[in-house]
N, C-alpha and C positions, 0 to 999 in steps of 0.2 A: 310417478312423483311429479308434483305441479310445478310453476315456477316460484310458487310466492314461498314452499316448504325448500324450494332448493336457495332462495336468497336470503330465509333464516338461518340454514347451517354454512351458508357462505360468508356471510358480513361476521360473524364473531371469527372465522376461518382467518380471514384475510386481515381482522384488527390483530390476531396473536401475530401473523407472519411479517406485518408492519412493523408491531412493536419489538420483536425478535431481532427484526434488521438492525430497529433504528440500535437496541443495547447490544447488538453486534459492533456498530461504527460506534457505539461509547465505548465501550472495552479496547476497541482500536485507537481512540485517542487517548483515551486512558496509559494504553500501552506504551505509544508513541512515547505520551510527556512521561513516563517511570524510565524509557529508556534512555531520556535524553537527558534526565535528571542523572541520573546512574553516569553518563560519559562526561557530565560535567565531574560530579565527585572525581571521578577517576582522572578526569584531565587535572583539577585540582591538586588530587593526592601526588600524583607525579611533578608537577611543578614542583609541591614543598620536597616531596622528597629530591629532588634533583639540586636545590639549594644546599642542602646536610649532605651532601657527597662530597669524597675525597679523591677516592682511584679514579683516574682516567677511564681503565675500560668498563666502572661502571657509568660514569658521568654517560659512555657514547651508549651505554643500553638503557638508558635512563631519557637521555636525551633524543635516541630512535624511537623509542617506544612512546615518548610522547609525540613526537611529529606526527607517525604513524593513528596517534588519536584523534589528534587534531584535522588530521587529514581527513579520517572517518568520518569526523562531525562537520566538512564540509569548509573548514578553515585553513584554506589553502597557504594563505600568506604566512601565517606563522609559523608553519610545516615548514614554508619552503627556507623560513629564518632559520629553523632546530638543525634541518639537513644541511645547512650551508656554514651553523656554528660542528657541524660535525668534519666535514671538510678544512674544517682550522685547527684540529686535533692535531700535535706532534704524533707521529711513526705511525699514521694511519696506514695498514696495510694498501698494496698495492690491488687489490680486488675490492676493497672499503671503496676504497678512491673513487675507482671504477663505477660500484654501484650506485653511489649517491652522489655522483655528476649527473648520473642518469635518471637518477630518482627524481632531481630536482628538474632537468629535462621534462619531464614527463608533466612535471604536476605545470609547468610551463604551456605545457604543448598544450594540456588539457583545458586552459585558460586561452589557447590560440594567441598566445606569447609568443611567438614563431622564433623571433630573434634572440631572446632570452635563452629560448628553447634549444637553439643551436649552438648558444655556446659551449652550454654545460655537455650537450653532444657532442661536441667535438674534443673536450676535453676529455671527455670519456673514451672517443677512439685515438688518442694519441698515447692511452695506455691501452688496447688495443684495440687495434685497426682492420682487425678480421672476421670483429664480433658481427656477423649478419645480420642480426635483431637488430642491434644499435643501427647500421647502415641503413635498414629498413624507413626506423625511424628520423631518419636524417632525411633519407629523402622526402620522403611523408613531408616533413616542414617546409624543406626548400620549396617543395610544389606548393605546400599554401600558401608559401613567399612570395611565388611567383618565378622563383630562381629556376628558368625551367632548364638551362643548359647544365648547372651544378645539379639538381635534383634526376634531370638523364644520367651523367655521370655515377650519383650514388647509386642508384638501380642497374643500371651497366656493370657494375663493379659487382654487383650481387648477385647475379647471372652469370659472372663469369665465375664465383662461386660454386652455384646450384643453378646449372641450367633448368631444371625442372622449377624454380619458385614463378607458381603462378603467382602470386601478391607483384611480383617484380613487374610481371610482363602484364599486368596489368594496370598498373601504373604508368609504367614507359608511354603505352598507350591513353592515358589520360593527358598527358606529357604533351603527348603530340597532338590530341583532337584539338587540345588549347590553345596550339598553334596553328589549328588548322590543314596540322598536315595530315587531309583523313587517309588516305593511301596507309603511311607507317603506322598512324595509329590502329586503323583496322587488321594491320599484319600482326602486330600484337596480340589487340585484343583474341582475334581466331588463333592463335597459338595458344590462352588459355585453356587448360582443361574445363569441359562445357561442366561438369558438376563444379568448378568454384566459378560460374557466371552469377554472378547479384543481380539484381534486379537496376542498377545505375547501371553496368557495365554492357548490361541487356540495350540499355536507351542508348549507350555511348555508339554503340556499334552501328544499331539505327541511323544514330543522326549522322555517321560518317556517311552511309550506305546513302542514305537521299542526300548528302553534299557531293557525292560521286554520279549520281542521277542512276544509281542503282535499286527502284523503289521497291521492286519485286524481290529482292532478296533481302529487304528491309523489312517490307513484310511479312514473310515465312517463316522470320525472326522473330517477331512481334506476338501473332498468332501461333506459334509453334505450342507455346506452354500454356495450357490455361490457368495457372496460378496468378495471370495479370490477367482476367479476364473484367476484373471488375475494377481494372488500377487506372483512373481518372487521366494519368497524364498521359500512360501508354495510350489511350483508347486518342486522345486526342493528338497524340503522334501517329497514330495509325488514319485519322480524319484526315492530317497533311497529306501525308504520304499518299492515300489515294484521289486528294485533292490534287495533286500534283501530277497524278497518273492521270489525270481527268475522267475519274470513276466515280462520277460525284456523289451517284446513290449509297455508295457504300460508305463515303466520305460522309455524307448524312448520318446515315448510321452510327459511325462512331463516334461523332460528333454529339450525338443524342447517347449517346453511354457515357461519353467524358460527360456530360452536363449531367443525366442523372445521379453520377459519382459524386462530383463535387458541384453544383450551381451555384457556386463563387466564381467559375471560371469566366473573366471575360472573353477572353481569347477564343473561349470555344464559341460563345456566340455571337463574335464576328465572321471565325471562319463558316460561321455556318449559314451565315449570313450570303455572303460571298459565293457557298454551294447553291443556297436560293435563288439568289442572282443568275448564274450560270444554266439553272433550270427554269429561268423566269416564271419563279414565283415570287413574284414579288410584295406580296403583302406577309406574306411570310418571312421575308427578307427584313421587312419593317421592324416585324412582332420581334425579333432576337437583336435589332439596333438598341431598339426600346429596352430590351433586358440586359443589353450592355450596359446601357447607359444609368440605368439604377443600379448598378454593383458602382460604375466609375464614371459620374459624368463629364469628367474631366479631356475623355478623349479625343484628340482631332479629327485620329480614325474613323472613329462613328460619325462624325461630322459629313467626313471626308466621303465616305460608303452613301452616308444619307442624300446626300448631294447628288451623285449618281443614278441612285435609286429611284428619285426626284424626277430625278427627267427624262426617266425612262416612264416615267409614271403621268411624264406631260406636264405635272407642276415645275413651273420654270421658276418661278417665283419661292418657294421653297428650297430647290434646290441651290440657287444665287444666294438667300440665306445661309445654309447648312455648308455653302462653302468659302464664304466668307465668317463665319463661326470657325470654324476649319484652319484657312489662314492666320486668324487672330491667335487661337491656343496653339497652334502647333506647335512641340518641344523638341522636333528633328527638321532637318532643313528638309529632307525628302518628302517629308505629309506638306509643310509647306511650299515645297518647289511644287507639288501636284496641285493641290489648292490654286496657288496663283494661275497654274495653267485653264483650269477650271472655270475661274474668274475672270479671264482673258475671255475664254471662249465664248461664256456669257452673254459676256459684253458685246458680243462679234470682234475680240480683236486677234 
């Protein structure tokens, strides 16, 4: 069978399978806008009907059941209006109360309303205080608050509940890397059961591990699973870490897989930079400044690196540029404390 008899029975092939797709994605927006017509109707019908009601405990099934639609269709604010006209109900049961403090909580939290979010929580555990979930959620907010000493507390307290709640103890531990206290945190975190480790909790333990100058058990972390084999940031958390151990071939390496994953990263090709440097290659060192600097030419860093690189390279005159470029952008005292020193030395001073 030749080629020109196989690219007749292909191109009619391939126009069905296009056109098939594309009245696949019409039938899908077709869908979409019938369903979205259909939740207006129905948000609609419920409004009128909610106006022609009399008994209280229909008004609140009437009145849940539309928030509850509104919420579906993405319209949090009026949701959280229906739930809060339900909470103004005379003799709302004491479990009513309870859940739609917490309902409104929620749709709070989920807008990353933290403070909003903690009230209607708390009001919910002062009808009760031993509800776990809710405590969960308490802490959950405090920590995006930043409240990290009340958010230890709420976790503390739910522990002392269930000592076995991995979600607790690994919080605690995000608790603390916050603070930098990698010690407690890492005591945490390894007190997780290793089947509920995520894939964050995975990085969190890392980064305590090399702020301990623990790199090798940072590592064995890192690579243990290969389900991160292809995850951009580990590969370039894994770059540090043997950058750090001064293993720099291998520090290349991952460096060259963080960058194949994502070639947005600047970061990777400064540190990679840096590994060139250290191997004195230095034209190679150049080619990934260069690549920094079309993602972000904004950097002092790269400035800062180029400069160095410069005068190793014997261009003095470039380099006295790239470090007075350097000094001028810098956005941290530290790129420009370096710089100026740089510029000192230049000069001979």
């Amino acid at each position: 069978m030749n080629k020109i008899f196989l690219s007749k029975i292909f191109a009619p092939v391939l126009f069905l399978l296009i056109f098939a797709a594309a009245f696949a994605f019409a039938q899908t927006d077709a869908d979409v806008a019938a369903s979205s017509e259909t939740a207006k109707a129905k948000i609609d019908a419920l409004s009128q009907n909610l106006q022609n009601v009399g008994s209280q405990n229909k008004k609140i099934r009437l009145t849940r059941e539309l928030a509850e639609n509104l919420e579906q269709s993405g319209d949090s604010d009026d949701a959280i209006i229906l739930y809060k006209d339900i909470l103004g109900y005379d003799d709302l049961s004491k479990k009513d109360t309870f859940k739609y403090n917490v309902k409104i909580g929620d749709l709070y939290y989920y807008r990353k309303e933290y403070t909003p979010a903690l009230n209607y929580y708390f009001a919910a555990r002062s009808i009760y205080d031993d509800n776990m979930e809710l405590n969960l959620k308490i802490g959950d907010s405090l920590l995006n608050n930043n409240l990290y000493t009340l958010a230890e507390k709420s976790f503390l307290d739910v522990l002392s509940q269930n000592k076995k709640s991995d979600y607790a103890k690994r919080r605690l531990g995000d608790i603390y890397l916050k603070q930098n206290m990698y010690l407690k945190a890492v005591q945490y975190y390894e007190s997780v059961d290793r089947s509920y480790l995520n894939r964050q909790t995975v990085i969190n333990m890392a980064v305590c591990y090399r702020n301990m100058d623990n790199y090798d058990k940072a590592i064995k972390l890192l690579t243990g699973d290969s389900t991160y084999d292809d995850d951009a940031e580990i590969s370039f958390l894994l770059g540090m870490l043997y950058y750090d151990g001064k293993k720099y071939e291998e520090a290349e390496a991952a460096f060259l897989k963080s960058i194949d994953a994502d070639s947005g990263n600047v970061s990777a090709y400064i540190y990679l930079a840096s590994v060139y440097e250290e191997l004195s290659e230095l034209k190679k060192a150049e080619d990934c400044l260069d690549k920094a600097s079309k993602i972000n030419s904004d950097m002092a860093v790269t400035d800062l690196m180029r400069a160095r690189i410069s005068y190793k390279m014997k261009n003095t005159a470039a380099a006295k540029r790239y470090a007075q470029n350097a000094y001028k952008n810098a956005k941290s005292p530290f790129v420009r404390e370096q710089a100026g020193r740089m510029i000192d030395f230049f000069n001979g001073k």
